[in-house]
Biopython code that builds the backbone (N, CA, C, O; Angstrom):
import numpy as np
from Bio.PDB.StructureBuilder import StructureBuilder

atoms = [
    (1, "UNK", "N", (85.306, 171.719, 16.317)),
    (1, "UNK", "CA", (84.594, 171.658, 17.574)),
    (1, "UNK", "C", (85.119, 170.498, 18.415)),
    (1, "UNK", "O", (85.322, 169.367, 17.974)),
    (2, "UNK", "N", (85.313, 170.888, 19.649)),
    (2, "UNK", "CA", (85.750, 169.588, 20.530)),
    (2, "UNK", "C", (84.591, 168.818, 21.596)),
    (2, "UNK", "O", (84.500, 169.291, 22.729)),
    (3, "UNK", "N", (84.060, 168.102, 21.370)),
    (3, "UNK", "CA", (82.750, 167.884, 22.268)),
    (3, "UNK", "C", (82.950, 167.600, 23.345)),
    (3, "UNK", "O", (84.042, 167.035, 23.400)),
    (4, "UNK", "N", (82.425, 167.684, 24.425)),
    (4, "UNK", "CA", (82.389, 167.233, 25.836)),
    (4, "UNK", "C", (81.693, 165.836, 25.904)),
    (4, "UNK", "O", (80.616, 165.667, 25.332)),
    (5, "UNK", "N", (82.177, 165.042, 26.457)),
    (5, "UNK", "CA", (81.547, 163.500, 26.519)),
    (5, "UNK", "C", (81.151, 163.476, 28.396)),
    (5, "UNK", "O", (81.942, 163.915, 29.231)),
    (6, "UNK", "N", (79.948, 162.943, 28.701)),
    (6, "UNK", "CA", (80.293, 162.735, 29.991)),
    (6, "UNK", "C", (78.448, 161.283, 30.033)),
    (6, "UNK", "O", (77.506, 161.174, 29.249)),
    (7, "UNK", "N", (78.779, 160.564, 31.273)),
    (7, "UNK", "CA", (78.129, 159.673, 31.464)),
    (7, "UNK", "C", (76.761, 159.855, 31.795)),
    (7, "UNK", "O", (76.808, 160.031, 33.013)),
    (8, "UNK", "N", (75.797, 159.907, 31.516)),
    (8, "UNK", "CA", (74.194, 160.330, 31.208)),
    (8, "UNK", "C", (73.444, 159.486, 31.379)),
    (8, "UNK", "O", (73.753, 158.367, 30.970)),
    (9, "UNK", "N", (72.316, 159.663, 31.973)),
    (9, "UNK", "CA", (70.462, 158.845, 32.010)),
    (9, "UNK", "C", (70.008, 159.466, 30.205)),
    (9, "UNK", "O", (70.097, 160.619, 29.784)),
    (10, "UNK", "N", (69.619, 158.444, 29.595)),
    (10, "UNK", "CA", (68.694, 158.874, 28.599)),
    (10, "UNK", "C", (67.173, 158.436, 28.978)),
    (10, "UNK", "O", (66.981, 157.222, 29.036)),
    (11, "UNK", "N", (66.171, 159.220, 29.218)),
    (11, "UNK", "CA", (64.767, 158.856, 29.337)),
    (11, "UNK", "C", (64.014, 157.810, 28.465)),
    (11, "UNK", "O", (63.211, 156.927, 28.769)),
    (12, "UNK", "N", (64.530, 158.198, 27.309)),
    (12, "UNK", "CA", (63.748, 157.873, 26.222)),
    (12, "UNK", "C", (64.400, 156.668, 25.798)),
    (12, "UNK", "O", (63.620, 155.857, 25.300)),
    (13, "UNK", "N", (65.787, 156.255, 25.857)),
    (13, "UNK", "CA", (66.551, 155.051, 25.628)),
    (13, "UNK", "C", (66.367, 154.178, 26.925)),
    (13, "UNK", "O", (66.570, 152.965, 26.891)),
    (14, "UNK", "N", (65.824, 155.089, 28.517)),
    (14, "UNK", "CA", (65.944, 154.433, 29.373)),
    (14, "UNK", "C", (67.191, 153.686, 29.435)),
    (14, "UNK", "O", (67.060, 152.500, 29.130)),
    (15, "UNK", "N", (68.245, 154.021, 29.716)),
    (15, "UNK", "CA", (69.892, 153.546, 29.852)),
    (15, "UNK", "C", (70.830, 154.679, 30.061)),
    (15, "UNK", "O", (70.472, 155.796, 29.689)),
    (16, "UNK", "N", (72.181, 154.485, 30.705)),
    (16, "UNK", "CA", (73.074, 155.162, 30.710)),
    (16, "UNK", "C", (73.655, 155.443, 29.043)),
    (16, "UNK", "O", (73.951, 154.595, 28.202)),
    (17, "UNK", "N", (73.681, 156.598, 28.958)),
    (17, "UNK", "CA", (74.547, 156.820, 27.869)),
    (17, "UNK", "C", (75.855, 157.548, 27.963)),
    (17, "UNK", "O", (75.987, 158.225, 28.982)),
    (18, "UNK", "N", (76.962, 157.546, 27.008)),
    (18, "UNK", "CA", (77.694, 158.479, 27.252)),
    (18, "UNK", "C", (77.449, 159.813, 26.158)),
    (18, "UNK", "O", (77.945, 160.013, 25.050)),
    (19, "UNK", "N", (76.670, 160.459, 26.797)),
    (19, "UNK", "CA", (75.731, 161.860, 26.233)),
    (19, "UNK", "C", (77.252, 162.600, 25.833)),
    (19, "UNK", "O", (78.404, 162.450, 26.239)),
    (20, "UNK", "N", (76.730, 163.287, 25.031)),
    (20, "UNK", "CA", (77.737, 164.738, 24.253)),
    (20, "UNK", "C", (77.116, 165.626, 24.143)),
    (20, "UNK", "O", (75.900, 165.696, 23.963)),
    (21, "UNK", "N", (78.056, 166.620, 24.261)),
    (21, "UNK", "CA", (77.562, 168.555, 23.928)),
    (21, "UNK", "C", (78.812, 168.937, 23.378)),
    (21, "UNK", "O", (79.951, 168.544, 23.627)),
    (22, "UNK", "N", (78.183, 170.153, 22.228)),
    (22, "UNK", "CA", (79.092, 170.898, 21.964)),
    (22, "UNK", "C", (80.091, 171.702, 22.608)),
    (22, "UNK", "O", (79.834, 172.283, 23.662)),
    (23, "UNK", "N", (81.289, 171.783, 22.013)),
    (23, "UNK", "CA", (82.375, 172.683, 22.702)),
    (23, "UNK", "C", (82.761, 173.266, 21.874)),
    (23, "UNK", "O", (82.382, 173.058, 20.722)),
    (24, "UNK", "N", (83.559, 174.101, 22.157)),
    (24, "UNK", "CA", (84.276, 174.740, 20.895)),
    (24, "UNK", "C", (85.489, 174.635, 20.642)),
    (24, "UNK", "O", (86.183, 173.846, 21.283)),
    (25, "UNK", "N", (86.071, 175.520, 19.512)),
    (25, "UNK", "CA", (87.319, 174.992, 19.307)),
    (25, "UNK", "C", (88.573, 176.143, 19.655)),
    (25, "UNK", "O", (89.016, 177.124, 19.058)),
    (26, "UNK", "N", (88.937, 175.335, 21.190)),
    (26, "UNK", "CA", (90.106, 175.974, 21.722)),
    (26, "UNK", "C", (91.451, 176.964, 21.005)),
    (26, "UNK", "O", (91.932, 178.062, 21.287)),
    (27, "UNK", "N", (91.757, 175.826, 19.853)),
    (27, "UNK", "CA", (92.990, 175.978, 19.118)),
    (27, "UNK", "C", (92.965, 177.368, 18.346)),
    (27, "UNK", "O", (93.848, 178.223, 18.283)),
    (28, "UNK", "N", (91.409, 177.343, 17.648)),
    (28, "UNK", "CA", (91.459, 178.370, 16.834)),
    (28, "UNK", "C", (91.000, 179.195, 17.752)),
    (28, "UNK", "O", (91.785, 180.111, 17.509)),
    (29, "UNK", "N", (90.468, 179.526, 18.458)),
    (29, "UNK", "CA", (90.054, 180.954, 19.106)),
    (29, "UNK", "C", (91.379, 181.498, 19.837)),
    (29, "UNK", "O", (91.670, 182.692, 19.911)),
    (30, "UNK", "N", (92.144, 180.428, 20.373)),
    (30, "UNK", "CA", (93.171, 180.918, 20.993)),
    (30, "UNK", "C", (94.298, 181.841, 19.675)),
    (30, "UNK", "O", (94.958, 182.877, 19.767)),
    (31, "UNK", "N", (94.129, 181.072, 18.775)),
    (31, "UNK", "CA", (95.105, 181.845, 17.359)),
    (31, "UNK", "C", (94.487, 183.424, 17.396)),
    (31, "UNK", "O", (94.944, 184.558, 17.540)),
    (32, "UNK", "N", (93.388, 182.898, 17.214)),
    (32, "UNK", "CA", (92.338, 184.785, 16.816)),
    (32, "UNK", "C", (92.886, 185.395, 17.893)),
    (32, "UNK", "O", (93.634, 186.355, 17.707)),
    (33, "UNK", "N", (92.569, 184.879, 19.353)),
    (33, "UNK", "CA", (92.975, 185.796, 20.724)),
    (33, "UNK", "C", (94.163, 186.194, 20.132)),
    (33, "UNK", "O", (94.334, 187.413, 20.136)),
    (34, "UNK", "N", (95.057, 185.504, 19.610)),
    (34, "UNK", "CA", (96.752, 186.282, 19.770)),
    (34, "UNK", "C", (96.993, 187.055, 18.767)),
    (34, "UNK", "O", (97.698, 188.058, 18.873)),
    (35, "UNK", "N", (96.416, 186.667, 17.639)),
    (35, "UNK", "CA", (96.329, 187.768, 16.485)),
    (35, "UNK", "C", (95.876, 189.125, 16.532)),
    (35, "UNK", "O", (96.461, 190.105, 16.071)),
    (36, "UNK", "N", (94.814, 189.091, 17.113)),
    (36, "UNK", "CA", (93.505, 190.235, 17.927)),
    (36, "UNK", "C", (94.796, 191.012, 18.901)),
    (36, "UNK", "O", (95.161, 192.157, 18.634)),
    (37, "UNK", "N", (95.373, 190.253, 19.984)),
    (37, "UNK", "CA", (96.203, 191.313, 20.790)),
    (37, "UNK", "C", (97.087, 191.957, 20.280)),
    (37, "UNK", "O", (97.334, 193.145, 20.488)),
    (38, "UNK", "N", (97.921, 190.846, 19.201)),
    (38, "UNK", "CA", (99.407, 191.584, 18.855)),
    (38, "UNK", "C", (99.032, 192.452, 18.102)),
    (38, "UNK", "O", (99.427, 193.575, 18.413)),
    (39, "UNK", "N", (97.924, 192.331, 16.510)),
    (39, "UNK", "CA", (97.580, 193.779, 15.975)),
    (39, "UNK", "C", (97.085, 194.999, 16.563)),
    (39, "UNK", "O", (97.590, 196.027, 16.111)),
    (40, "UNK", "N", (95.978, 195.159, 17.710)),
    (40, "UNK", "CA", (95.859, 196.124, 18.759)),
    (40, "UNK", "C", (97.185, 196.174, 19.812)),
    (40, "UNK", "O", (97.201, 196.728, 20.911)),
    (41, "UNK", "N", (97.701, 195.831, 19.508)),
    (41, "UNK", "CA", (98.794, 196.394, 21.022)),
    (41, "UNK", "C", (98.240, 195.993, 22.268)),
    (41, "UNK", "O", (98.376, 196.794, 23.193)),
    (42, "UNK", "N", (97.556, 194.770, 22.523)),
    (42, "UNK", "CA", (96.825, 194.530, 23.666)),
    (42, "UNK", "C", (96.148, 195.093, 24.209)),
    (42, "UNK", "O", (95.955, 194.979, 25.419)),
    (43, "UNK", "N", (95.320, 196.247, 23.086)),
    (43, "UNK", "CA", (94.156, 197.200, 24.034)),
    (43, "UNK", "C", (93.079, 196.120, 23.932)),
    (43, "UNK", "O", (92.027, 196.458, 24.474)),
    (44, "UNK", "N", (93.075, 195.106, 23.467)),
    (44, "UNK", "CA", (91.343, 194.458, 22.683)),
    (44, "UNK", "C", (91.425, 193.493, 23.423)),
    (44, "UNK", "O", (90.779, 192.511, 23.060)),
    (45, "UNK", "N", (92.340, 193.361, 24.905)),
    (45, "UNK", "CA", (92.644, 191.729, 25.837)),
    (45, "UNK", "C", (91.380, 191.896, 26.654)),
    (45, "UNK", "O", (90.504, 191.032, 26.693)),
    (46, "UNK", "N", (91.313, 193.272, 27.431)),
    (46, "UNK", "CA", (89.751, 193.140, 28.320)),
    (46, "UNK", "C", (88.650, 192.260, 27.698)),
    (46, "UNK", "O", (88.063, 191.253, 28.095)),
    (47, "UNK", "N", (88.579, 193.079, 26.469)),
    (47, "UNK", "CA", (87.328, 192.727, 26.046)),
    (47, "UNK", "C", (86.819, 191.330, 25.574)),
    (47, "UNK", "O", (85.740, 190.806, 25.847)),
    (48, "UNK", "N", (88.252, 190.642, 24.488)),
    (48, "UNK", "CA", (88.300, 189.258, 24.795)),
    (48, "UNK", "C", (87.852, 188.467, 25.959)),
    (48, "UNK", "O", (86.951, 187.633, 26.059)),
    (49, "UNK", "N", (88.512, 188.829, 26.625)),
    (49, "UNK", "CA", (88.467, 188.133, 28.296)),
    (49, "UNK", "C", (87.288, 188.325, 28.844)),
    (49, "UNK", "O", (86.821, 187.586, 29.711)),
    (50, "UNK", "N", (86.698, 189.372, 28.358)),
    (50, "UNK", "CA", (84.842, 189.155, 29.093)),
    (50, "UNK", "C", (84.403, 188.354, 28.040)),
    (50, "UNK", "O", (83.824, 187.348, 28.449)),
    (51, "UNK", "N", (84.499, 188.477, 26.438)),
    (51, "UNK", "CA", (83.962, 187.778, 25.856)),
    (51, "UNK", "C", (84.054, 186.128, 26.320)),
    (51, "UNK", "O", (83.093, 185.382, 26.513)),
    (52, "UNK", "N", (85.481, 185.799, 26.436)),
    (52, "UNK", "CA", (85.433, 184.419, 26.458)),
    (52, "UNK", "C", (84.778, 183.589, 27.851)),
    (52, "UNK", "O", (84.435, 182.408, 27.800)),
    (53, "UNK", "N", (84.657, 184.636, 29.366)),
    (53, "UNK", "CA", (84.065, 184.225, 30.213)),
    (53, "UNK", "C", (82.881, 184.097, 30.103)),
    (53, "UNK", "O", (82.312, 183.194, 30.715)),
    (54, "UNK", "N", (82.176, 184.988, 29.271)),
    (54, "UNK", "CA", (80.274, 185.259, 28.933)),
    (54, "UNK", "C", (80.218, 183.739, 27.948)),
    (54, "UNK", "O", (79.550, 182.794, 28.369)),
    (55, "UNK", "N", (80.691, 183.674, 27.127)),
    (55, "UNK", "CA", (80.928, 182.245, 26.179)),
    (55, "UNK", "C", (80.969, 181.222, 27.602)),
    (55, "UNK", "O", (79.996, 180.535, 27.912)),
    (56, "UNK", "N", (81.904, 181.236, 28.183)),
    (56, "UNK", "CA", (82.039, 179.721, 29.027)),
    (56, "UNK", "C", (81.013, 180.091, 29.689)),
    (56, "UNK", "O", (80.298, 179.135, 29.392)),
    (57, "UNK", "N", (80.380, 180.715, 30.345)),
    (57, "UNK", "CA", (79.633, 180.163, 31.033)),
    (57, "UNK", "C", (78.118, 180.057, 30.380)),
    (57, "UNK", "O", (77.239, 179.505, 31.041)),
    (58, "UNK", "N", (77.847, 180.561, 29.155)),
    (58, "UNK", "CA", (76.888, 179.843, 28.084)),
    (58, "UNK", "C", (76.608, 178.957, 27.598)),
    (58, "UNK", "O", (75.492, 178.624, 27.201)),
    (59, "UNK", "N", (78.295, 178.016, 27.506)),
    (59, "UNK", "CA", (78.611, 176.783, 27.141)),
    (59, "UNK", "C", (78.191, 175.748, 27.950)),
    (59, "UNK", "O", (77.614, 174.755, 27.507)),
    (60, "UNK", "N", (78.499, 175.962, 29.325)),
    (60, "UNK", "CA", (78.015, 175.260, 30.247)),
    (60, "UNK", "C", (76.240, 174.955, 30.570)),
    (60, "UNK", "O", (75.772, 174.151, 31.376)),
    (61, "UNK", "N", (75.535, 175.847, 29.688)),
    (61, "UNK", "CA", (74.363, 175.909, 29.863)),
    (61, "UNK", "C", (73.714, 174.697, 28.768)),
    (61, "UNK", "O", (72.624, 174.127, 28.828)),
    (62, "UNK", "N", (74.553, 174.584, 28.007)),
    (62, "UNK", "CA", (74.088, 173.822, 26.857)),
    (62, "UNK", "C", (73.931, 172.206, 27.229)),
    (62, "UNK", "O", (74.761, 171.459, 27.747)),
    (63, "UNK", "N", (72.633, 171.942, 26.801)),
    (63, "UNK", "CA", (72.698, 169.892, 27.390)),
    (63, "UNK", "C", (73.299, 169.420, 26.867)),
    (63, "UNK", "O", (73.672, 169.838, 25.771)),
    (64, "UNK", "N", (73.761, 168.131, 27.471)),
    (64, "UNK", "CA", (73.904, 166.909, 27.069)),
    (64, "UNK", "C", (73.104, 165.779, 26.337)),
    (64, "UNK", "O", (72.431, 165.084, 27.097)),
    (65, "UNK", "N", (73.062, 165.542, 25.340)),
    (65, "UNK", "CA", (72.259, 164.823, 24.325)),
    (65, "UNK", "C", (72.641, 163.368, 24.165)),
    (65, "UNK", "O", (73.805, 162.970, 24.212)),
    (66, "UNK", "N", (71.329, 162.421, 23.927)),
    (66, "UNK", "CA", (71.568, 161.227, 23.838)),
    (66, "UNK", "C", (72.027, 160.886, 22.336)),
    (66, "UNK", "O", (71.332, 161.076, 21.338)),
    (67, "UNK", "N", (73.498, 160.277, 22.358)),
    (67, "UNK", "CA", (74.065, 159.704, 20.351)),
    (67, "UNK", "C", (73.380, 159.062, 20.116)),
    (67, "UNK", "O", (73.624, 158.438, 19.083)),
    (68, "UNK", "N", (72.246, 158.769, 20.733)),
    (68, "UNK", "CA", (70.901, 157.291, 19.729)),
    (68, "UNK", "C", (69.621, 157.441, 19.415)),
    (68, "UNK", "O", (69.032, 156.588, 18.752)),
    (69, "UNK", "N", (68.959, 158.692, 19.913)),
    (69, "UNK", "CA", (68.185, 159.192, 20.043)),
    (69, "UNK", "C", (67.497, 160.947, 20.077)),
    (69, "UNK", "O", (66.409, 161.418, 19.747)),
    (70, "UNK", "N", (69.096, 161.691, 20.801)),
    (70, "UNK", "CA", (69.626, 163.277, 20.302)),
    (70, "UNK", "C", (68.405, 163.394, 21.792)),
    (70, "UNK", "O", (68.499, 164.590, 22.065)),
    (71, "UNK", "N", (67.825, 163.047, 22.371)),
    (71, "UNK", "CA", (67.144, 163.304, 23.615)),
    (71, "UNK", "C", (68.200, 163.836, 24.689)),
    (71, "UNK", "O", (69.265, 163.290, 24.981)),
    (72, "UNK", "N", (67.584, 165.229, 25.308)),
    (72, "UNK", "CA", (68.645, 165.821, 26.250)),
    (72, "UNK", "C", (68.823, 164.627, 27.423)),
    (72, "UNK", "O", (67.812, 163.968, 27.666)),
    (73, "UNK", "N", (69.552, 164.441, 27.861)),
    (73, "UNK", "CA", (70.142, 163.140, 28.944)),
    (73, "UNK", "C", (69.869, 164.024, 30.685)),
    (73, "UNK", "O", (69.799, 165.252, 30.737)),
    (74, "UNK", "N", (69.779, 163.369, 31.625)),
    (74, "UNK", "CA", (69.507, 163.383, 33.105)),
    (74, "UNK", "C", (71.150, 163.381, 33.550)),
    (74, "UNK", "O", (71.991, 162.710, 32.951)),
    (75, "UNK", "N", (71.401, 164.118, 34.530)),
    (75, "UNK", "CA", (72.652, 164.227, 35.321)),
    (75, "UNK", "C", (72.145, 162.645, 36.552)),
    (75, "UNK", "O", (71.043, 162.099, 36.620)),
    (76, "UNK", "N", (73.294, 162.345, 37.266)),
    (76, "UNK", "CA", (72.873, 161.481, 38.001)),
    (76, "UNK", "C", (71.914, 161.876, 39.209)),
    (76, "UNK", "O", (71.047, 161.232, 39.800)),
    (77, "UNK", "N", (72.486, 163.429, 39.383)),
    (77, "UNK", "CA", (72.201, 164.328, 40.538)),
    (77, "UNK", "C", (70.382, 164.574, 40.190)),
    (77, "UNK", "O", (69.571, 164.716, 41.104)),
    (78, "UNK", "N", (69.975, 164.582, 38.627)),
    (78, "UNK", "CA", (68.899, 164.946, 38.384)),
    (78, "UNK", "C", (67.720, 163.785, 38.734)),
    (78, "UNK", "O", (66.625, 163.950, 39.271)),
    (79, "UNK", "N", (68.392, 162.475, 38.200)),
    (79, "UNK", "CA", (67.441, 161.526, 38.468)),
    (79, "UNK", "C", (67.571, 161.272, 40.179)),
    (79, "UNK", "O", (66.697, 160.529, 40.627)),
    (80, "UNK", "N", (68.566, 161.809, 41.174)),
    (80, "UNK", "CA", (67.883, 161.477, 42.583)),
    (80, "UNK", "C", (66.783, 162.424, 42.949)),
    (80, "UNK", "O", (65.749, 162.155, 43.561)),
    (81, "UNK", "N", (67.225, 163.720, 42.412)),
    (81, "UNK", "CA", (65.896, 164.669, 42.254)),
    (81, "UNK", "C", (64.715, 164.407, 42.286)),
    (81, "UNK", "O", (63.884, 164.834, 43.088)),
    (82, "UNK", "N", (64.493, 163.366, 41.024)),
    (82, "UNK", "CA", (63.370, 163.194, 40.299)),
    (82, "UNK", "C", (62.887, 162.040, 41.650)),
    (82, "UNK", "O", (61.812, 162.359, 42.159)),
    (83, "UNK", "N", (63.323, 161.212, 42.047)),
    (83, "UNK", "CA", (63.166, 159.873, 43.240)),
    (83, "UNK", "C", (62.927, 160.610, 43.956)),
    (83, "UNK", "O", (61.731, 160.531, 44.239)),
    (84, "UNK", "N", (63.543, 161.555, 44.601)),
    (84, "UNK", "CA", (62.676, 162.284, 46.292)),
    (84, "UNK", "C", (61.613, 162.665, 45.687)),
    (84, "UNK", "O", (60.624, 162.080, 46.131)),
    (85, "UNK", "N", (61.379, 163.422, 44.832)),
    (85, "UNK", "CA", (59.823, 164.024, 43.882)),
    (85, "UNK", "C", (58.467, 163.092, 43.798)),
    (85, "UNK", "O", (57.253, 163.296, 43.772)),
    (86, "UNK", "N", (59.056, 162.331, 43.779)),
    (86, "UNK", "CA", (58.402, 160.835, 43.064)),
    (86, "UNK", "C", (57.918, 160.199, 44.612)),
    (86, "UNK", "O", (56.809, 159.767, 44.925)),
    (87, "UNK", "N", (58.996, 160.292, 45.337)),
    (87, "UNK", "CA", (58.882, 159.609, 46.979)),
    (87, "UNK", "C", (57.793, 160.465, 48.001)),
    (87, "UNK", "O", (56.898, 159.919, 48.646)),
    (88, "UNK", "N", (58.005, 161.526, 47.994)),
    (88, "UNK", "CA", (57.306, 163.045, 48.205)),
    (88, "UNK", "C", (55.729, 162.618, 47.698)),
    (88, "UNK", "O", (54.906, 162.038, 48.407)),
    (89, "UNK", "N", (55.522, 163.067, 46.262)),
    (89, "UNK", "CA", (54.207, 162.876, 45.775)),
    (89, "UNK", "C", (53.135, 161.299, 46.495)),
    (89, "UNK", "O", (51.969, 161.219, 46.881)),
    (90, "UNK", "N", (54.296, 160.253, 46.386)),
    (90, "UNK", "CA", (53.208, 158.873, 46.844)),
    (90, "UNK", "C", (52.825, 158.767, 48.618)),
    (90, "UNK", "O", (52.004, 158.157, 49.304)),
    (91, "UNK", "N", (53.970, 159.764, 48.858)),
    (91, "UNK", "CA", (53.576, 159.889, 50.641)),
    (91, "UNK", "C", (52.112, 160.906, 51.145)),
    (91, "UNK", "O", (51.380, 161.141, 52.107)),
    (92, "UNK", "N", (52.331, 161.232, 49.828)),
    (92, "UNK", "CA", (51.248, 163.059, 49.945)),
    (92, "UNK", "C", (50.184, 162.317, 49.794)),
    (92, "UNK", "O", (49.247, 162.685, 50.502)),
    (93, "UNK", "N", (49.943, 161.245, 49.014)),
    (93, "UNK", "CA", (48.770, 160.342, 48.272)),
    (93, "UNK", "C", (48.098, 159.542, 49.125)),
    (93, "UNK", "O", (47.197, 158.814, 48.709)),
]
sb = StructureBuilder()
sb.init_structure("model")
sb.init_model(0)
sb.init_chain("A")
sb.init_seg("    ")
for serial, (resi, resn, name, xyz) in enumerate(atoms, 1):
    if name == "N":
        sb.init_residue(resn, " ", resi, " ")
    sb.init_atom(name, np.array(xyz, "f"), 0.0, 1.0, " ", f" {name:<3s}", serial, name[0])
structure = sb.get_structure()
């Protein structure tokens, strides 16, 4: 598995982390893809090819987790979210 690393809010650590998610592993699926075509004669490439787009964009669905705590992590984009929300509610008050 190759993980995705990227820079994260943890709630619960309250701090930036550098959060991880699973990925998968390029090397070997790409072997299977070529094995899979050359024994079919490249009839089985469509179907790969939807498979592996339905996969990526599943993958992308998956969070980012805090390494100290395993708490899903905040995008930066999420915590300005959360500040207009927050700004919004005390004006309403």
């Amino acid at each position: 598995m190759s993980d995705e690393r990227e820079q994260r809010y943890c709630p619960c650590c309250e701090k930036p982390v550098l959060a991880v998610r699973e990925g998968i592993n390029e090397v070997l699926n790409l072997g299977c893809v070529v094995l899979l075509t050359v024994l079919t004669g490249g009839l089985i490439l469509p179907l790969l090819l939807l498979i592996w787009v339905l996969w990526e964009i599943n993958a992308r669905k998956a969070p980012y987790l805090c390494p100290f705590c395993g708490s899903e992590c905040l995008s930066h984009s999420d915590i300005r979210r959360q500040a207009k929300r927050d700004i919004n509610d005390n004006t309403r008050n």
